[in-house]
N, C-alpha and C positions, 0 to 999 in steps of 0.2 A: 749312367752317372754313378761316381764310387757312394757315397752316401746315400741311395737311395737304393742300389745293390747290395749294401753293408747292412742295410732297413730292413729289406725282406730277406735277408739272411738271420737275423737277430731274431725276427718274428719267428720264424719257423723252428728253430734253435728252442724260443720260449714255449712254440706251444707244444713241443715234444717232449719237452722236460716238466711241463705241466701235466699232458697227460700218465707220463710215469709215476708222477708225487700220486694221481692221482689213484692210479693201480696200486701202488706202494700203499696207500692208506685205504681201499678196500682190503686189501690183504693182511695188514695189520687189525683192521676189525672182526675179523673171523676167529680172532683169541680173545675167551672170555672176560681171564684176566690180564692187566698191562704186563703183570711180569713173564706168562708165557711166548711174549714176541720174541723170537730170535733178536741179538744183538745186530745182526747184518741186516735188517727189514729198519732198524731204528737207522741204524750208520747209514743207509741209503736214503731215508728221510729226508735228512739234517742235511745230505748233498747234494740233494735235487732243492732243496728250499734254498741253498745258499746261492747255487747256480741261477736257478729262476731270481735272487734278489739281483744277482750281477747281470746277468742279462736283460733286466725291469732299467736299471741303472746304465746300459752300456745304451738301449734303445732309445730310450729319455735322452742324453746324450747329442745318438746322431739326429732324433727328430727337428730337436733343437736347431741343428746346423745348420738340416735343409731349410728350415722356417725361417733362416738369416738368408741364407742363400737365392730363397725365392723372392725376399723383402729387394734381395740386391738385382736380383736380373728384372724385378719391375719399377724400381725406381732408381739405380746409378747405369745408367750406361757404360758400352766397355768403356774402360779408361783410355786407351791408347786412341780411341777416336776424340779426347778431348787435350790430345795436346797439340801444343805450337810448335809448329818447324821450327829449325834454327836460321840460322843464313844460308844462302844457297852454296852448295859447296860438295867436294866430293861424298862426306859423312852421308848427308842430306840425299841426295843422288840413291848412294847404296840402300838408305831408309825406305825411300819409295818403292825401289827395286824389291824390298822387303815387304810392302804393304800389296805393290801388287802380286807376287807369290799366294799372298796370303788370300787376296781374290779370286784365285784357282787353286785354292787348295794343297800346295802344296806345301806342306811344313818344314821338311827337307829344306827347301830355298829359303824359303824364310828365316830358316835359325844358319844356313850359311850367311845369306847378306845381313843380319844384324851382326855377327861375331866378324866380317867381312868390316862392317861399319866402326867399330870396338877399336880395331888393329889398325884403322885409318886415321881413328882421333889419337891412337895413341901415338902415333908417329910422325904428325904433325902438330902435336901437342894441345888437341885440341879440346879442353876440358869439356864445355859444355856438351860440344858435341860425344866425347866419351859419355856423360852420362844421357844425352838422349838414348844414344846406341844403348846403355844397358836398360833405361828405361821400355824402350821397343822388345829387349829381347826379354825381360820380367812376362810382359803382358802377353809375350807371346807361348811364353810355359803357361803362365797362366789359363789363354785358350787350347789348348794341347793337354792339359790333366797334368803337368809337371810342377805343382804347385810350389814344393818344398825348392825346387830348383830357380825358383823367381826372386824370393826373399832376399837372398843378397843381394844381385844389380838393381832390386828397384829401394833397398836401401842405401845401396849408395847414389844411387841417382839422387833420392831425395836431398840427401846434405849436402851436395854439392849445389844444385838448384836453389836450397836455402841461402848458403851458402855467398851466391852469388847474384842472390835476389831477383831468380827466377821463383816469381811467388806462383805463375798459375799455372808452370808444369812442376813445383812443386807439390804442391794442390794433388795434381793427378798422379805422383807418383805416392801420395797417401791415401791416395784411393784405391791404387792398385795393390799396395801392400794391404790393403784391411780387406780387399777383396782375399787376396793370396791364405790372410789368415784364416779367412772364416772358412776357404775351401780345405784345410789343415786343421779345421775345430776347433781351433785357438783364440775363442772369443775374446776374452779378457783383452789380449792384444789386438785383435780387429778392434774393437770399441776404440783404442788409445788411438791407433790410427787414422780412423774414422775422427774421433776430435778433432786430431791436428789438421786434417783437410779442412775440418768445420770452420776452426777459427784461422785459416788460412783465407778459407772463402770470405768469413765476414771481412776483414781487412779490405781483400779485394774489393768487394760491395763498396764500400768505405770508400775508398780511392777515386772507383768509377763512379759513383757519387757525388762527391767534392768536385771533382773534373766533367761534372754533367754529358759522362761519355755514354754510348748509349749500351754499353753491358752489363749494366746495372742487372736491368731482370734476367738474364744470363743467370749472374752470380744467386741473386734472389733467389733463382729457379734449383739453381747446385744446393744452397744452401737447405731449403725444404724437401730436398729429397734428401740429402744426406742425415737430417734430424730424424726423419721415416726410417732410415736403416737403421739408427741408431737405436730410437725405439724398438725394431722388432729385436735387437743385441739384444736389450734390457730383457724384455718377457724371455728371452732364451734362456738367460743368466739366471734370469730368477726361477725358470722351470728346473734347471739342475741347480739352484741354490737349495727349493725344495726337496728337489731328491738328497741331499747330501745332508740337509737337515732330519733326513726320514732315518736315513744310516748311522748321523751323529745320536739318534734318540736310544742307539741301544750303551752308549759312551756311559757310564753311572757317573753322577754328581756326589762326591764326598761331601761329610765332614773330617775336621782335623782329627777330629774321637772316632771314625767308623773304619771297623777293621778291615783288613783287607778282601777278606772275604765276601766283602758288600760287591767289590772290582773286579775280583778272579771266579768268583762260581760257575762263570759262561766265558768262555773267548767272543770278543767283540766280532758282529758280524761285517766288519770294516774290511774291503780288501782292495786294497791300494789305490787310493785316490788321492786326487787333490783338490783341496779347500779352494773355495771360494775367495775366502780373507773375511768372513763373517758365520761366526756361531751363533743358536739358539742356548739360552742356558734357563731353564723355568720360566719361558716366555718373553726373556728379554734379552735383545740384541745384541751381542759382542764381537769385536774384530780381534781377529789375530795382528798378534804383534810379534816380533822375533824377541828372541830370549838369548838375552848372551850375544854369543857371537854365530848364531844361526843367523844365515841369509835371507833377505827378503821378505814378503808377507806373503810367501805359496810355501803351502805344507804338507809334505805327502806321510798319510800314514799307512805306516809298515803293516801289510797285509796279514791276516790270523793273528795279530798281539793283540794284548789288552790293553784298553786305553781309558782313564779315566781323568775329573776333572776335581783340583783341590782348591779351596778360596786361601787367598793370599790373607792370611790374619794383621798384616802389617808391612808397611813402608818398610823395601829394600830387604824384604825376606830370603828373597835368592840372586836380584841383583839389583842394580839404582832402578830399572825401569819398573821394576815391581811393588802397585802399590795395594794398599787394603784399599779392597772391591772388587780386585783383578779375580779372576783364576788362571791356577796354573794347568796346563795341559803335561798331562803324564802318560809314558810307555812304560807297562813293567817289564821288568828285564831280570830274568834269574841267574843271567852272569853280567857281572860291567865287566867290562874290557877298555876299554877309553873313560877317559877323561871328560867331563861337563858337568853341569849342574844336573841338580836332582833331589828327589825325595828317599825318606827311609822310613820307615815305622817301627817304632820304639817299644810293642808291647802294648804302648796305652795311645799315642797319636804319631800323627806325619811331623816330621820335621824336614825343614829345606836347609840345603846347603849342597854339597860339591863334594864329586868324585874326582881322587887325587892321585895320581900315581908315585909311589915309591922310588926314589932314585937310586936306590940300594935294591930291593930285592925286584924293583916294579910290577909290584903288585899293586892293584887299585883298591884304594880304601874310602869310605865315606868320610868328611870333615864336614861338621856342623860350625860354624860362627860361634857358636855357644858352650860347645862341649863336644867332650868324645864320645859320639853315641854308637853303639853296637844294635845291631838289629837284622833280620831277614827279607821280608816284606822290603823293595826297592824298587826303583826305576827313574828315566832321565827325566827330565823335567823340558820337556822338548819349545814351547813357546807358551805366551801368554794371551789371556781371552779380558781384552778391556770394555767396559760396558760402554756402548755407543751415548755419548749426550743426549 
């Protein structure tokens, strides 16, 4: 299994880089004083520690997956054993011809007669049957390790099913995509699509309910397992929420008054991740929010910069969504070159406002709301940190 191969690759990776920190710092104890250590005994220190935090952080990570992963092969069964045939028909035919392949193991056949099934619906124009055929051929990368190769036909299967009010092989093709994601580590998106199955299922419950048909505990049954996955998502998330809150702890919290030198004395040991959508700030909760016209609420920050955090003194300091109690999240940058909002420090505090470019020489200048400030100490002001209710 790649994640579990990637597992005891990571471990062995960390304990080799451990044992080195380890020699590295008998070897620096054999100098009396700190300042007779050679410079290259210090430099190798510092990147064996950083290496061992990104390897603590990559293995956290995969641990997490598998722990979704295992949640999933003991409580959703494959998906493609929970869907409905269509009508009987050539489509249907090649399908089978596809499932049986797959009972002798052969993968080859199997991904001919589903793409075989594909080029039948499409040429008899047969929608639903198009998206079973790519429904079938998702689930079958799926069983085959071609995860990333599944995502698209079992998202389009999905909307069409929706679509066309096919609710319970919609169902399965939300099951198959949150399968696909979490074998891709892409939690955040399993969990979404894991919902959508969820409240696909209630509905159904619902239905077969009201019409006292008997698949009521069928659905019942989808339904509490699927909530089981969900839960094991959640402790995932929140085991790399913790990690990611461990790495945000070396971020420094400003004031408007603390010079920059509280932010730059150390390069943040941050190397290139992505947020959660939820910070720690002095013990209390905050989500990310975009800034400006930054996309979405996932934020990668920029590997070896400094990043620090400023509180927004006042409604609309850097733009309308900005208000007093926010903070702003910052990247220093010792050249701007583009355009966006941002901070600068004046001497005596930060001031917010927007980097501009010059339409005459295009050079990029800082414009404050308030004034023309001049200053050195700068950087963009990348998204905002709003305290959770």
């Amino acid at each position: 299994m790649a994640a579990e191969s990637e597992a005891r690759s990571l471990k062995c990776r960390l304990a080799e880089a451990e044992g080195n920190l380890q020699l590295i710092r008998e070897r620096m104890s054999e100098f009396v004083e700190p300042t007779e250590i050679p410079l290259r005994f210090i430099k190798e220190k510092r990147r064996l520690e950083q290496e061992i935090e990104e390897l603590r952080t990559q293995l956290a990570r995969v641990e997490a997956v598998m722990q979704v992963k295992a949640e999933v092969r003991l409580n959703i069964r494959d998906p493609l054993s929970l869907v409905q045939p269509g009508s009987q028909g050539p489509v249907q035919v090649l399908l089978e011809k596809a499932s049986n392949a797959w009972a002798h193991a052969n993968r080859d056949e199997v991904l001919h007669f589903c793409r075989a099934a594909m080029r039948c619906a499409e040429r008899t124009n047969d929608v639903p049957g198009a998206a079973l055929a790519r429904l079938y051929l998702a689930g079958t990368y799926a069983r085959i390790g071609r995860s990333a190769d599944g995502v698209n036909p079992a998202t389009s299967a999905a909307r069409v099913f929706e679509m066309r009010g096919c609710s319970h092989n919609a169902m399965v093709a939300y099951l198959l995509l949150a399968h696909l994601e979490c074998s891709l580590q892409n939690l955040d998106e399993a969990r979404l699509h894991y919902q959508k199955a969820l409240t696909i299922c209630q509905k159904l419950r619902s239905e077969e309910k009201r019409a006292a048909r008997h698949e009521v505990a069928l659905y019942e049954q989808f339904a509490v397992e699927i909530q089981n996955v969900m839960t094991g998502i959640a402790t995932a998330i929140a085991k790399q929420f913790d990690q990611i809150c461990r790495l945000l702890g070396s971020i420094p919290i400003l004031r408007l008054s603390d010079a920059p030198s509280l932010a730059i004395f150390e390069r943040s040991n941050v190397v290139g991740y992505v947020a959660t959508g939820e910070f720690l700030v002095e013990g209390r909760t905050y989500y990310l929010h975009p800034l400006g016209e930054a996309p979405g609420n996932r934020l990668e920050l920029k590997a070896g910069a400094v990043h620090f955090a400023l509180p927004v003194p006042e409604d609309g300091w850097l733009d309308p969504a900005s208000k007093k109690g926010d903070y702003t999240l910052v990247r220093r940058e010792t050249q701007i070159t583009q355009e966006g909002l941002g901070v600068l420090w004046t001497g005596k505090n930060w001031v917010g406002g927007r980097f501009e470019r010059d339409v005459t020489t295009g050079d990029v200048h800082f414009v404050s709301p308030r004034s023309h400030i001049i200053g050195k100490e700068q950087g963009y002001a990348i998204a905002l940190l709003k305290p959770v209710a």
